[in-house]
N, C-alpha and C positions, 0 to 999 in steps of 0.2 A: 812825785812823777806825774806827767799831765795822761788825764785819760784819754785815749786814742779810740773814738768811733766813728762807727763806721754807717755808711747808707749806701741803700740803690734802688734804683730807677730804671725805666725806660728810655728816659728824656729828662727833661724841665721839670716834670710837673712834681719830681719830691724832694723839688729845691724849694718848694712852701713847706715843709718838712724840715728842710736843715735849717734855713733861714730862722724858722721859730722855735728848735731847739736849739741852733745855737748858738741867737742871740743871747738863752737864756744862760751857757758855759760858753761864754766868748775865752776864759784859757783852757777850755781841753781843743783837743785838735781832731779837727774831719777830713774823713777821705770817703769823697764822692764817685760814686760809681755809674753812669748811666750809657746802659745797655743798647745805643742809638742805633748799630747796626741792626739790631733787628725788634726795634720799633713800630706798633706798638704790639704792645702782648694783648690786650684786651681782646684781641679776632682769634689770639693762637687755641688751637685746643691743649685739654685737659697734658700730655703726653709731652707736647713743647716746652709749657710753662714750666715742667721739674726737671726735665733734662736742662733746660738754661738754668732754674734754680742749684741743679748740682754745679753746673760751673762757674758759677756766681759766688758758692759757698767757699771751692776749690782757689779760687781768687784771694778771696777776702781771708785765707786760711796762713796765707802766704802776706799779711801788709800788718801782721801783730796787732791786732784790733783789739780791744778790752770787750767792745758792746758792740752789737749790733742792732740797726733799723732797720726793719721790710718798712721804705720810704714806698712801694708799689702793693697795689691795693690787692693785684690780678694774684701777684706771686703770694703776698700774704691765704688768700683765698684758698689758694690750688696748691701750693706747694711748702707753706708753714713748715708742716712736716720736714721736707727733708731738709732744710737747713738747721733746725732744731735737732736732726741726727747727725749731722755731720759738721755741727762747729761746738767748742767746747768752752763757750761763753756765751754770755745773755742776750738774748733777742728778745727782741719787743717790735710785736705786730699795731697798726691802725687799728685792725678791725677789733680783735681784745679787748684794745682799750675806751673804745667810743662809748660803751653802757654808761663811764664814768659821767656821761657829759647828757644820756638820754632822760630826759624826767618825763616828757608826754607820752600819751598810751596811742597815738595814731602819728607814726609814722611811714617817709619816705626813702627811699631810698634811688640815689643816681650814681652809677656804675659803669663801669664796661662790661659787654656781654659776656665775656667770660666770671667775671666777678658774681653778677647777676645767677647764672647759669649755678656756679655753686651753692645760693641759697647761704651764703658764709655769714651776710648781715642780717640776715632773717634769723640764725641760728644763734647768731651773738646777742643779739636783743630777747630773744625768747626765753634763754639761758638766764639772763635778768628778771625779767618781766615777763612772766606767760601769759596775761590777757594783752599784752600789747599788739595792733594791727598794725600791720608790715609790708608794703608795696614796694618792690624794685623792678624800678627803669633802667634798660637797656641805653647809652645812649653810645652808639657807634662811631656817630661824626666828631664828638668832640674834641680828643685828643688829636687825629690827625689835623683838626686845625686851628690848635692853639699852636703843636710842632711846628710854625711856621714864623719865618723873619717878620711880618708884616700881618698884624694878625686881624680879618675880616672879619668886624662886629655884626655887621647887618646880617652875614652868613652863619655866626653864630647865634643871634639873634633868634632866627627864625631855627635853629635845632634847638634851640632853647627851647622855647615856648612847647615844639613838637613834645621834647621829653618830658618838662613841666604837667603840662596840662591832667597826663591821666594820675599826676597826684594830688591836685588839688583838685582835681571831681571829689580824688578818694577824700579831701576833706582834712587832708593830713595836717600836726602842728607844727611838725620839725621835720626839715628835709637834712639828709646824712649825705655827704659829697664823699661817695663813694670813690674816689677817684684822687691822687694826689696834682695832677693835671686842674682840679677844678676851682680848686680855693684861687685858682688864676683869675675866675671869670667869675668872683664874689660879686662885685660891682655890677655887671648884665644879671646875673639872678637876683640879684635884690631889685631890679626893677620890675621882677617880670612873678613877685609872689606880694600876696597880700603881708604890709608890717607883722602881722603875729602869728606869721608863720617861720618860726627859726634856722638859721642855715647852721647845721652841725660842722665844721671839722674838725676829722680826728687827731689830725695835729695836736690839736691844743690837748685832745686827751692824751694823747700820748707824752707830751712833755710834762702832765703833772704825774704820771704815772713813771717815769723815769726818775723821778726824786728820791725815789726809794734806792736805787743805785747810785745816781752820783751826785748826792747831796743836793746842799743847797742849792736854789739857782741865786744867780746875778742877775738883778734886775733890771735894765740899762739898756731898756733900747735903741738909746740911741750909738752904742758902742761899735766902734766897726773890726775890732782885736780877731771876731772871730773868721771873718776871709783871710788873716795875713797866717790864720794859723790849721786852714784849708787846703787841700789838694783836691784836685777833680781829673775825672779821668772816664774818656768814653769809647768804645768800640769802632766809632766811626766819626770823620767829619767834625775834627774839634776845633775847627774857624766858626763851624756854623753854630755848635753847641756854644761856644763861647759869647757868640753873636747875641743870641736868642737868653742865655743865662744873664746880659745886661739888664735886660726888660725886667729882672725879679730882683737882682742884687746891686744894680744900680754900679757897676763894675764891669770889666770884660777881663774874667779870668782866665789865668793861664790854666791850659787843658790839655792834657795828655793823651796820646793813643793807648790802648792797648789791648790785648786778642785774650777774650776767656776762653778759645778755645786749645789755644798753645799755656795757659795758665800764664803769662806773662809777669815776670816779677819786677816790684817798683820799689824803690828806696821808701 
């Protein structure tokens, strides 16, 4: 029987997430969650982010999922917790698993302010490594404008460099792309850090860290089995969601409405 997991998001940005776990199980099957209507979480406070994590759980409790991913960095942060109480199968966070993937002792960290604000990647690292030095960047702009059909490099550019700079003062070796939105913008950050400074994503820790649950991977990235064996599904605006998910999947998939706050059930 194929394993049925599960992810969610804000938006886009934890479609770097499914993309790379599951290119790696192109025959288990995904169902994609992102939470557009009330996009993004990074500005929400402490209070918003688990009250939508409980609806999000309340969802995902009702679509027979085997696994779950917090594909979102905010909720993983601030609200781990309560999905971890209220679903009764495995979940696997970003943040947990990125130690796998940290070997320098001065790092960075790029987040959204809510993210930032918990102190989650500071604690994940130190938890490893306690002389490790640990700087998190706020970076606000980001996410609202990658969320866009048309996406303005020069404008992110320049928030680039803004949130860069005060980690490469600190001198850092590995910056951690706190944010699943950000492995978007791999390519503008690698131009804007010195070669030997390394760009972390948790992704990749997270997909070897998932081995342990469902087996081997299939190694075949050039496979495409695992969209035909996808569903996605967003709060709001699934022409534009669908629009905007071509740009990372190279597809324009079929996207479903549907309301976490009526609990809405889906085949």
């Amino acid at each position: 029987m194929s394993i049925r997991v599960g992810l969610f998001d804000s938006g886009v940005g934890g479609l770097t997430v499914f993309k790379r776990v599951a290119k790696l199980y192109p025959h288990f099957s995904f169902i994609y969650l992102a939470d557009t209507a009330r996009i993004p979480y990074g500005s929400k406070n402490l209070n918003e982010i688990r009250k939508i994590a409980k609806e999000i759980v309340s969802w995902f409790n009702m679509q027979n999922i085997d696994v779950l991913l917090v594909a979102c960095n905010t909720t993983n942060s601030i609200a781990l917790d309560i999905i971890n109480n209220n679903l009764n199968i495995p979940v696997y966070g970003l943040i947990e698993s990125v130690s796998l993937m940290v070997e320098d002792d001065r790092i960075g960290v790029l987040a959204t302010p809510s993210t930032v604000k918990s102190n989650a990647y500071t604690k994940a690292i130190l938890d490893f490594n306690p002389k490790a030095f640990v700087i998190e960047q706020p970076c606000p702009g980001f996410v609202s404008n990658i969320e866009v059909d048309y996406i303005n490099v020069d404008k992110l550019r320049t928030l680039a460099i803004e949130y860069l700079t005060p980690l490469l003062k600190a001198e850092v070796e590995s910056i951690i792309l706190g944010c699943s939105h950000y492995p978007l913008i791999i390519p503008l950050l690698s131009e804007l850090i010195p070669s030997k400074v390394n760009l972390i994503d948790p992704a990749v820790a997270l997909s070897f860290k998932l081995e342990s649950f469902l087996g081997a991977k299939i190694i075949d990235p050039n496979k495409r089995e695992y969209l035909t064996n996808s569903k996605f599904y967003v709060t709001s605006d699934p022409d534009k969601f669908a629009i905007r998910s071509k740009n990372w999947l190279n597809i324009c998939p079929e996207v479903e409405l549907v309301s976490l706050r009526n609990k809405a059930c889906v085949s």
